[in-house]
N, C-alpha and C positions, 0 to 999 in steps of 0.2 A: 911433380911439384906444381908446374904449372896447371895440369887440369883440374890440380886440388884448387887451387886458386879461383881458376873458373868456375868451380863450382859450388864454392864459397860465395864468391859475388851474387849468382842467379837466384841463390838461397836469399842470400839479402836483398837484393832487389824484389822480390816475390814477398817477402816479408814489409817491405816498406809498403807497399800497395794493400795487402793486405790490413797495415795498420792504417793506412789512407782512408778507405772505404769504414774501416770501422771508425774512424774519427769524423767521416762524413755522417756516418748514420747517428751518431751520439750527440752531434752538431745541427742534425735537422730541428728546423725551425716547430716551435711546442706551439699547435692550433689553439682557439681557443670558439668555442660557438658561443653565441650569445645569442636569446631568444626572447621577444618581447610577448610580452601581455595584450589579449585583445578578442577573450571570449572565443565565439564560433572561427573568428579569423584567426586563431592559433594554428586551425588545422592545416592553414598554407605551410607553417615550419613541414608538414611532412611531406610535401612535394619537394621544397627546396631541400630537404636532406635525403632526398632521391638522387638529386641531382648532383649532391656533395659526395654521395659513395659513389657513383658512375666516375666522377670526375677522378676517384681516388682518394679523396684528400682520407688525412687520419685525423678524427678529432682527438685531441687531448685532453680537455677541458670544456663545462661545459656549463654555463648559467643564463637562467630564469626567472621570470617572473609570471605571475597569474596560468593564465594558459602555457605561456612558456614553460612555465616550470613544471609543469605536467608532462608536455612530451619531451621535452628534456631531462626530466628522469625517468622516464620509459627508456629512451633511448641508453642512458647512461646507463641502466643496468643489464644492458645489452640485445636489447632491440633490436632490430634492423628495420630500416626507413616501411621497405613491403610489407613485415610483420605492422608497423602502426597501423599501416593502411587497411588492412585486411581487420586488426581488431577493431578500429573505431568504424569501419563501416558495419561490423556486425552489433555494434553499438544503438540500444536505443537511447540516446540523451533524454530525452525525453521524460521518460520512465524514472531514470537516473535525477533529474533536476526536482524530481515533485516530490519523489520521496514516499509514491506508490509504493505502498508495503501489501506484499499479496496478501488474502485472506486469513490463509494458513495462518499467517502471525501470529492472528487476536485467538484472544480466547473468547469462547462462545458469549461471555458476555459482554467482549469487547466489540465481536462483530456486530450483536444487537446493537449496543451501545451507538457505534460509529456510523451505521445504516438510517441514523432516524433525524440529523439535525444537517442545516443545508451551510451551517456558519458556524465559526468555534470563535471565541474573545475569551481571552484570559481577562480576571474579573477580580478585580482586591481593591479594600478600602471603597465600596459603594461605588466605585470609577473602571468603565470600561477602557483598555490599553489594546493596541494592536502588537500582534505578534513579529517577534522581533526580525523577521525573516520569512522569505516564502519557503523554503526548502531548509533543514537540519543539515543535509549531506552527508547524511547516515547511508543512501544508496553507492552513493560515489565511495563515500571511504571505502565500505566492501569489497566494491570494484578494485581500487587501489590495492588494499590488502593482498586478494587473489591476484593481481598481475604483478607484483613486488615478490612476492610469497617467497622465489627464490633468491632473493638479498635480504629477507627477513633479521636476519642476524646481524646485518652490519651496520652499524650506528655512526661511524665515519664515515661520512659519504667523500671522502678522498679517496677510500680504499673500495669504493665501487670499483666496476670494470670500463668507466671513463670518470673520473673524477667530478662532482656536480657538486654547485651550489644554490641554491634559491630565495628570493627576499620576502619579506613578509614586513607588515606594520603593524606598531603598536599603536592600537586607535586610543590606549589613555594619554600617547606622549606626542605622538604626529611621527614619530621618527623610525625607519628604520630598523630592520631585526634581520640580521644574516643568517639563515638558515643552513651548516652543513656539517651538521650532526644530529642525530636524535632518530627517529623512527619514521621513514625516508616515506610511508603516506599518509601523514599524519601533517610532515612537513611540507608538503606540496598542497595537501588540504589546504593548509593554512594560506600558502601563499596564492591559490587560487579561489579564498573566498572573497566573492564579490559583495559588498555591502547590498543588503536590501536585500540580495538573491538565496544568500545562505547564512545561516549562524556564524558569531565569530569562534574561532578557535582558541583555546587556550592552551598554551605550550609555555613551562618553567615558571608559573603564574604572571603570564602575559597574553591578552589580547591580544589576538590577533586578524590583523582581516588582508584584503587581497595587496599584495607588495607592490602592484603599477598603479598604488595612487602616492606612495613617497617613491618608487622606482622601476621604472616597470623595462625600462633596458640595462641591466648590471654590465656592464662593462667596466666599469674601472676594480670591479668583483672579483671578474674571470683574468683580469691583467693582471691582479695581485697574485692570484693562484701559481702564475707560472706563464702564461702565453706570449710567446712571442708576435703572433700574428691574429688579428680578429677579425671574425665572420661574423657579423651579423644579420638577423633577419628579422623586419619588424615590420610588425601587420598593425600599429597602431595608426591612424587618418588623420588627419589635420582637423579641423573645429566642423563641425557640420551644421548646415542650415537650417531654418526653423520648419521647414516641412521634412527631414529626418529625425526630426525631437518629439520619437512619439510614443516612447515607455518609458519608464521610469529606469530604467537601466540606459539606456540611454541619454538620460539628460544627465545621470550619474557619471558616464563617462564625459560628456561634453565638460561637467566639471573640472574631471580631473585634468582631463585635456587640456586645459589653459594654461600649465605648468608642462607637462608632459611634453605637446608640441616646442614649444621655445627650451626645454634641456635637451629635444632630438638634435636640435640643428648646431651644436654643438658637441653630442656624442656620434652623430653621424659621421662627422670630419676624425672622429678617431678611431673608426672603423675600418679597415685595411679592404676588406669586399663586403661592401654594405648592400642586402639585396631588401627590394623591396614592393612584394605584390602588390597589385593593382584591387585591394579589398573591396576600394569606398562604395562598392553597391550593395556590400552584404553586414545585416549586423550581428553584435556580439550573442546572438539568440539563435542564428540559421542553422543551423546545426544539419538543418535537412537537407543542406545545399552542399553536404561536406563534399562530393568530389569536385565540385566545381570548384571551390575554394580550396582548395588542395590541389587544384593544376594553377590556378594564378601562383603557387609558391615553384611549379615546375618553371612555369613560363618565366619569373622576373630570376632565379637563380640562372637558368641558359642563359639569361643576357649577359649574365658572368662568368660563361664555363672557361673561356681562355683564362682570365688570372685564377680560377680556381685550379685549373690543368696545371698550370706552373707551380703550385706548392701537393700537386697530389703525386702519388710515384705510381710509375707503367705498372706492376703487381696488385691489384686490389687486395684490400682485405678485408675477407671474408667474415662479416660474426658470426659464430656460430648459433647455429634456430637457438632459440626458448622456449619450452614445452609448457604453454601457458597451465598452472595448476587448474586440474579437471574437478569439476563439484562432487563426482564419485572419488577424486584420490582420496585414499586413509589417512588419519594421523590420530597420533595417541596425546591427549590433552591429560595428561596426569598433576598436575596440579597448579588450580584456582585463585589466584590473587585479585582482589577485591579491594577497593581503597575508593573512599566516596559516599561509601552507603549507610550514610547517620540516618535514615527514616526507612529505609527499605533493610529486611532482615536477607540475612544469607541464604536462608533456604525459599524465600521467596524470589532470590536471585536464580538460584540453582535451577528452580523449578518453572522457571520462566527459558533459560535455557533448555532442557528437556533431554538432556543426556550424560550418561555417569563417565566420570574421571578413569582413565585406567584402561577404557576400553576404546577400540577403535572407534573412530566415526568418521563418515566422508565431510569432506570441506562443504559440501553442500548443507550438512546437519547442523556446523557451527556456524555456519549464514546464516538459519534457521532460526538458530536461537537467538541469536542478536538480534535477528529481527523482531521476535516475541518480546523482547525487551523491550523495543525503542518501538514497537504499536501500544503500549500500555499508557503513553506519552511522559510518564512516571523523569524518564531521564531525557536529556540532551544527545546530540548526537553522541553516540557510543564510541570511541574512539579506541578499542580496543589493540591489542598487542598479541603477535605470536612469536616466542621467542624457545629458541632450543636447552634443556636443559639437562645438566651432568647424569640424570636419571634415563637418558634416551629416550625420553619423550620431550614433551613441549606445555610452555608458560600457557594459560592465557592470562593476560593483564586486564581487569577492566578497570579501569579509572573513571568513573560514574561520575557525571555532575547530577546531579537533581533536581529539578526544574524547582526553583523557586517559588513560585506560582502556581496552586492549588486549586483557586477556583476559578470558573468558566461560565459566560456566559453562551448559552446556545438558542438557536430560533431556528423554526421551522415552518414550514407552509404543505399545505395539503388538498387535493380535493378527490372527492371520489363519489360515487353513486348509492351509497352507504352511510358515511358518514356527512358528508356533506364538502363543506367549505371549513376550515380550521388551519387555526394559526397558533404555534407552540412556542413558548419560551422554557429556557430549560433553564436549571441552577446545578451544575456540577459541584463539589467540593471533595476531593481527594486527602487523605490521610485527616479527616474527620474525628475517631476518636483512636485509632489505632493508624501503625507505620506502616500496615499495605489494605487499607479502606480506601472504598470509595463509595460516598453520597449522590445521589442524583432524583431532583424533583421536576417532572413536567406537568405544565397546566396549557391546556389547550383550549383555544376559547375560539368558538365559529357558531357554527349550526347546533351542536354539541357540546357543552361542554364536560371536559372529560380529565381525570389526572390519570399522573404514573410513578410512586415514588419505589427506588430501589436502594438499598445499602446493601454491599456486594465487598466481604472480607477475603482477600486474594490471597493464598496461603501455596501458590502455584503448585507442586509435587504432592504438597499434602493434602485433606481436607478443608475445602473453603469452605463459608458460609453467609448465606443471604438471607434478605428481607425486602420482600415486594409488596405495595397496595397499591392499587389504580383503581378508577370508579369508568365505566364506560356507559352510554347512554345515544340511543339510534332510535328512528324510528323508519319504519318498512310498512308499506303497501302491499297483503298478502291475500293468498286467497282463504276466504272463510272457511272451507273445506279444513284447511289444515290448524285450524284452531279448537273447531269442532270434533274433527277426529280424535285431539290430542287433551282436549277439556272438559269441562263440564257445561254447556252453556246449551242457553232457547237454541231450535234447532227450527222455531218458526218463525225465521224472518228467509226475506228475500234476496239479503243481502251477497253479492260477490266476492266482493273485498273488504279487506278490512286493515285498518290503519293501526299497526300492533308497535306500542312501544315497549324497548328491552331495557333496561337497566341490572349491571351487572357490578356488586361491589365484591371484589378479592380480595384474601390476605394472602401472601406465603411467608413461609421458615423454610429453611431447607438446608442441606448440605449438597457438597458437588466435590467430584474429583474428577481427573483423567484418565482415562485407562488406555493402557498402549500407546500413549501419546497423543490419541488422536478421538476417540470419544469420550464425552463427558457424560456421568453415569450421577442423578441427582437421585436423592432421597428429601423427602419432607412433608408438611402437615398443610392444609388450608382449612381458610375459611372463607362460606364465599355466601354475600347473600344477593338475590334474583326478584326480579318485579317483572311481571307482563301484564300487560295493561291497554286500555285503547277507551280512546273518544268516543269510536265510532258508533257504538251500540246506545250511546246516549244516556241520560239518569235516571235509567229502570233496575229495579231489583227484583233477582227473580229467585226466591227463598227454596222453591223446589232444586233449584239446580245447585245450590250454593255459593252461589256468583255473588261477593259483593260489590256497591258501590259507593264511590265516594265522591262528592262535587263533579260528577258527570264522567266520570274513570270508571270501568270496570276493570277489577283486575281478577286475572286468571293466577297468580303465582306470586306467591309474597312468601319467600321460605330463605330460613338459614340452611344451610350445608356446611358440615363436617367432613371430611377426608381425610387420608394421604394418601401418597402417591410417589412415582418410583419414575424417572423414564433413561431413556437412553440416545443417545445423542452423536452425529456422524456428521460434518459438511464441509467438506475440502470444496465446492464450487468456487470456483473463483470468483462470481458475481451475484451477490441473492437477487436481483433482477431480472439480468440477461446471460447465466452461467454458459460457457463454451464448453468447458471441461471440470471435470470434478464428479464425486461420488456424495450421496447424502443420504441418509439415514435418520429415523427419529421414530421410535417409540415412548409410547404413554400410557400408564397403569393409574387410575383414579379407584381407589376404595370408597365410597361412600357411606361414613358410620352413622349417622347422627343428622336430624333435620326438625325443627320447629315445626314440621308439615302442615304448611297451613290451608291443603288439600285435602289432608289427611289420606293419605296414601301408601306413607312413606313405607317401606321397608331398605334395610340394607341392598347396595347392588354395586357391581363394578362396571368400568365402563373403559375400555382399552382401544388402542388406533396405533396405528404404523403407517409411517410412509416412506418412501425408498425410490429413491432415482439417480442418475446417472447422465451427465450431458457430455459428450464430445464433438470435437471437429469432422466433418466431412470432406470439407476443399478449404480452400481460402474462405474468409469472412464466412463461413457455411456452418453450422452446429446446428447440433438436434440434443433437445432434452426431453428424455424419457422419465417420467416416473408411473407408480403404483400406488393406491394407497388404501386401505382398507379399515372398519375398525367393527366394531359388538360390544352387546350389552348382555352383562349376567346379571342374572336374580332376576325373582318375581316381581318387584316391586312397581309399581302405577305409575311413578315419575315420566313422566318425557319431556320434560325441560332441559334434560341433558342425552336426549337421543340427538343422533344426526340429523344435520339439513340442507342439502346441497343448493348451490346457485349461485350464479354474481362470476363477479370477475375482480382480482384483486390478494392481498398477503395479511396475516394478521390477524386475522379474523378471531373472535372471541369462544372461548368454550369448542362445540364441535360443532360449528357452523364449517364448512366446504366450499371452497369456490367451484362452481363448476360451467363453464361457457356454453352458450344457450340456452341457459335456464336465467331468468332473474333472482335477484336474493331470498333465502328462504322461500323455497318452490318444492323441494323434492323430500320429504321426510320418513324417517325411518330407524328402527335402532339398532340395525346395523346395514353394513353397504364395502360395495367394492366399486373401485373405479381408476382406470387408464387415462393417462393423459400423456399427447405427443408434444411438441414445437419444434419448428422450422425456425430457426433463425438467421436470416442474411443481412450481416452488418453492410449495406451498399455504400455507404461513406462511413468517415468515423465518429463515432457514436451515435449514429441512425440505424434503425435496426426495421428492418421489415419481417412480420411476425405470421406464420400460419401455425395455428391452433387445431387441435381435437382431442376430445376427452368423450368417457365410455364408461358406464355405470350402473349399476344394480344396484337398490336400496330400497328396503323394506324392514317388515319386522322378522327375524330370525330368519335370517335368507341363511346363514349358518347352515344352523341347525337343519330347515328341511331341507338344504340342500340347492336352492335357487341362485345362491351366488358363483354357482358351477353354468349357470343356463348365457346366452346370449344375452350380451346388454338390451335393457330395457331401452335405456334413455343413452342418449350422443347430443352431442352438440358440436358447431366446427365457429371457427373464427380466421378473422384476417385482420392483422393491424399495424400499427406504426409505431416502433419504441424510439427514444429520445434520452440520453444519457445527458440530463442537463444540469446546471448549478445546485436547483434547488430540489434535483433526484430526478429520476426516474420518470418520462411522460409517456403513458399510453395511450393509446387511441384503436378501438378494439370493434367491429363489427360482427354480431356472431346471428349465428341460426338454430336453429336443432330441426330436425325433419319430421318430430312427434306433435309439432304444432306449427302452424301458419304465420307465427310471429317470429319478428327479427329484434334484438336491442344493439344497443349502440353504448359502449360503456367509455369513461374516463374516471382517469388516474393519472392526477398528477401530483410529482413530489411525494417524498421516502413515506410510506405509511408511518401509522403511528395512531 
């Protein structure tokens, strides 16, 4: 009876302890992190929360603001401090902030579109307005999406795996909006838009822009949640001097600042471990500086490891990794929801995305499309949703806002060795007479004057349709050889050169589609009429040859043209300038039926060209673009106002004129030709580009057919130059030679052709 006894007590004793320990752990004090707003200097939170898991401690709780609330919901859906560290160094911000959307996006007429004007103004009511925003944060959200991806489904952000909350403002009210529910990067978007830097957001039909100008340290937030104890870490500075006040972002924050500071020094003292890096030499913009600013959050949290050690426990715990979603993972988008889209039709939606419901696609393909969406400028940032649904696949949500704002004013500047000196103003006007049109007039007024009008119906998956006319007009220094060979004219003068002006009026009609996603394959009609002409010869008429004149002009070519035509179309390059990588493609089928011949020469004849190249990387900053390009003439007919003509240096060029280096403009003719061209490219800073050239070419008449375009290049030419990726495009500066003659030229280009 006795041992029974004893061994009833040990029982109970063992039991009290046990219930000890569990009422100790039930009773531990509930953390709370709170993470201030403050741009680039966020990145110190992920030093100090290096230093928070070494120490132990568990957070429980967790609120932000602006920056804060960005890696404070990284964290909260189960980050680890090393994991931030590693992604945001593999981070270009950069990229991220501008809202660089790579090529691939556009559609071939977008990328024309986008390559040719050096400024964009939205334009209503006769009165030019600036754009509301430098950046949409159409990159970032993406980014957000895919590193959320796996808490996509949770819309209580209580029932994250740390509880998070984040603050946001309503810019109609001045006040406050608690963010902790809703669609958890959508929500952090909001509370880290900085006015001026990015679009406001709109979440429940509310404005919204970044939460650290009504609050940017929540602390009385994350106490309400539950916390017993609070950690704070705030990278916001005190007022700064007038030689720090020297972006506009920065005088934005000095604003806010004047409030900010004076509620820190009050929320500071309610802070239990207030830590607080040493920023004041970096601004909300550094982003380049991120490890350095991410060890001042090491260094100022160590100055607190003993009271952090006292609420952490000897066990760490461990988070478990997160498998950041891969741009190859799969997933099945089975059905489409669309709310938004009163001007833009659904299948112009669909097909701007570019892949069907039902079937797998990598994360990378649905980045893709969103992107394609939000390059047409048609919408606002795209704030889409991927939610799971009873079908075992998944939502996508687009909630489309639509840009307001239709038309646009554009300008451009240009110079080149061709056309001269030219200055463009443009006139966009989007959704015109139809919900996916777009209008657009240029008038370029220089040396030249010259238009370009297009209307362009975007029907994305289906058949689109356009309408082009432009008038262009050059004049060139040629040699009389190649006017004579190619005309009828006295052949008894003495003359060299001669002074040939072009004028060139087009129409088109056409349709276009995509094909496989990725080339564009047009059909349509033209009309195109041509003048050659020149001073030089003086105001003689000379009745044998049939040359006439008119107030001191002779003209060689005064004819209508008829056509259609057919081409086909490739160009993933990622830069039409200075491409690093990509693939391009372009073939063209001109029929010619029909001409006014006011030679009289005319017969039917076709006249076809391909060009085809490829650029990739070699080392760092190192790329080589290769292309090929070749083209011929069918039929009998006399014409050669639309044979080939190689020379010059430069893009765009009209009909089948060639650039080709070391030749000057219009020097090499022929009606038909083949020709090689290499580049070296070494970006040695950024966007400085040091350039070596060569190209290699045959052209004559029916080098085809007998066979000549099989023999060694005739003609080569080499160059050396200096590229310039600047505001108003693109600046080259070109030295070249060719070794078939003793002359050297020296070419420029500046600013996006056109």
């Amino acid at each position: 009876m006795q041992r029974t006894l004893i061994v009833v007590a040990l029982v109970l004793s063992h039991c009290s302890v046990l219930y000890g320990q569990a009422d100790s752990i039930k009773k531990r004090p509930k953390v709370g992190l709170v993470l201030s707003g403050g741009g680039a200097k966020g990145m110190a939170h992920i030093g100090a929360l290096k230093v928070i898991e070494e120490a132990g401690v568990q957070i429980d709780y967790i609120g932000g603001s602006s920056m804060g609330a960005i890696v404070g919901a990284l964290y909260a859906a189960g980050y680890s401090a090393a994991e931030l560290d590693s992604m945001f160094n593999a981070t270009n911000f950069g990229s991220l902030i501008q809202d660089n959307l790579p090529r691939s996006a556009k559609t071939f007429y977008e990328k024309e579109d986008s390559e040719r004007y050096a400024l964009t103004l939205p334009f209503k009511n006769f009165k030019v307005s600036v754009p509301p925003a430098y950046s949409g944060g159409q990159n970032i959200y993406n980014e957000f999406v895919k590193l959320l991806y796996h808490v996509k489904d949770i819309d209580d952000f209580n029932k994250l795996p740390t509880p998070f909350v984040c603050i946001a403002t309503d810019i109609e009210t001045g006040k406050q909006v608690v963010l902790n529910s809703g669609y958890l990067p959508e929500a952090i978007l909001a509370s880290g838009t900085l006015p001026s830097l990015f679009e406001p957001t709109i979440i429940d039909d509310k404005v919204l822009i970044d939460g650290g100008v009504v609050n940017n340290y929540p602390i009385d937030e994350v106490r309400a949640m539950g916390a017993d104890i609070i950690i704070g870490v705030d990278v916001q500075h005190d007022l700064s001097e007038r030689d720090a006040l020297l972006s506009a972002t920065e005088i934005l924050l000095q604003i806010n600042n004047y409030r900010t500071v004076a509620d820190m020094q009050i929320k500071a003292k309610k802070t239990d471990i207030y830590i607080k890096p040493h920023i004041e030499k970096f601004s909300i913009i550094e982003f380049n500086k991120l490890n350095e600013i991410i060890k001042t959050g090491e260094d100022a949290a160590n100055l607190k490891i003993e009271e952090l050690k006292k609420i952490g426990t000897p066990i760490k715990k461990e988070k478990a990794p997160i498998s950041v979603v891969d741009s190859k993972e799969t997933l099945v988008i089975n059905r489409l929801l669309i709310d938004g889209n009163t001007d833009h039709t659904r299948g112009y939606v669909k097909g701007k995305l570019r892949f069907n419901l039902d079937e797998p696609i990598s994360f990378k393909k649905l980045q893709q499309g969103i992107g394609n969406m939000a390059a047409t400028g048609n919408f606002k940032t795209i704030r889409y949703k991927l939610l799971d649904n009873i079908n075992g696949g998944e939502d996508l949500i687009l909630p489309l806002d639509e840009t307001l704002n239709t038309s646009f004013l554009r300008v451009g500047a240009h110079f080149d060795d061709l056309y001269k000196s030219g200055a463009m103003i443009n006139l966009t006007k989007r959704r015109l007479l139809s919900k996916d049109d777009v209008a657009s007039f240029d008038l370029i007024l220089g040396d030249n004057i010259r238009y370009n009008m297009e209307y362009y119906i975007d029907k994305g998956s289906y058949w689109s349709f356009g309408i082009n006319s432009r008038f262009n007009d050059f004049e060139q220094e040629i040699n009389f050889d190649l006017i004579s060979d190619n005309f009828e004219v006295a052949t008894d003068t003495r003359l060299n050169r001669i002074n040939l002006n072009i004028s060139d009026f087009t129409n088109q009609l056409y349709f276009q589609t995509v094909i496989k996603e990725e080339f564009s394959f047009t059909l349509g009609a033209e009309h195109k009429y041509l003048q050659y002409s020149t001073r030089t010869l003086g105001d003689i008429e000379n009745i044998d040859t049939g040359v006439s004149t008119n107030n001191g002009r002779t003209y060689f070519e005064k004819s209508n043209y008829a056509s259609v035509f057919g081409s086909l179309k490739l160009d993933t390059y990622n830069d039409k300038y200075f491409p690093s990588k990509g693939l391009y493609f372009s073939g063209d089928m001109h029929y010619y039926l029909l001409s006014s011949d006011y030679n009289e020469n005319f017969k039917d004849f076709s006249v076809s060209k391909a060009r085809m190249g490829m650029a990739f990387p070699l080392a760092k900053n190192l790329s080589l673009n290769l292309e090929t390009e070749g083209g011929f003439k069918l039929g009998t007919s006399n014409v050669t106002t639309f044979d080939f003509v190689l020379g010059g240096y430069g893009t765009d060029f009209i009909n089948n004129m060639i650039p080709f280096v070391g030749y000057d403009f219009l020097s090499l003719p022929g009606n038909s030709f083949v020709k090689a061209y290499a580049r070296l490219d070494f970006e040695f800073a950024k966007k400085n580009h040091a350039l070596f050239t060569a190209n290699f070419a045959n052209i004559d008449d029916d080098i085809f057919r007998i066979g000549d375009w099989f023999k060694a290049p005739t003609y080569s030419g080499y160059g050396i130059g200096y590229g310039w990726e600047s505001f108003i495009g693109p600046v080259n500066l070109l030295y070249s030679w060719t070794p078939e003659t003793s002359n050297s030229r020296f070419f420029v280009s500046i600013g996006y052709w056109f």
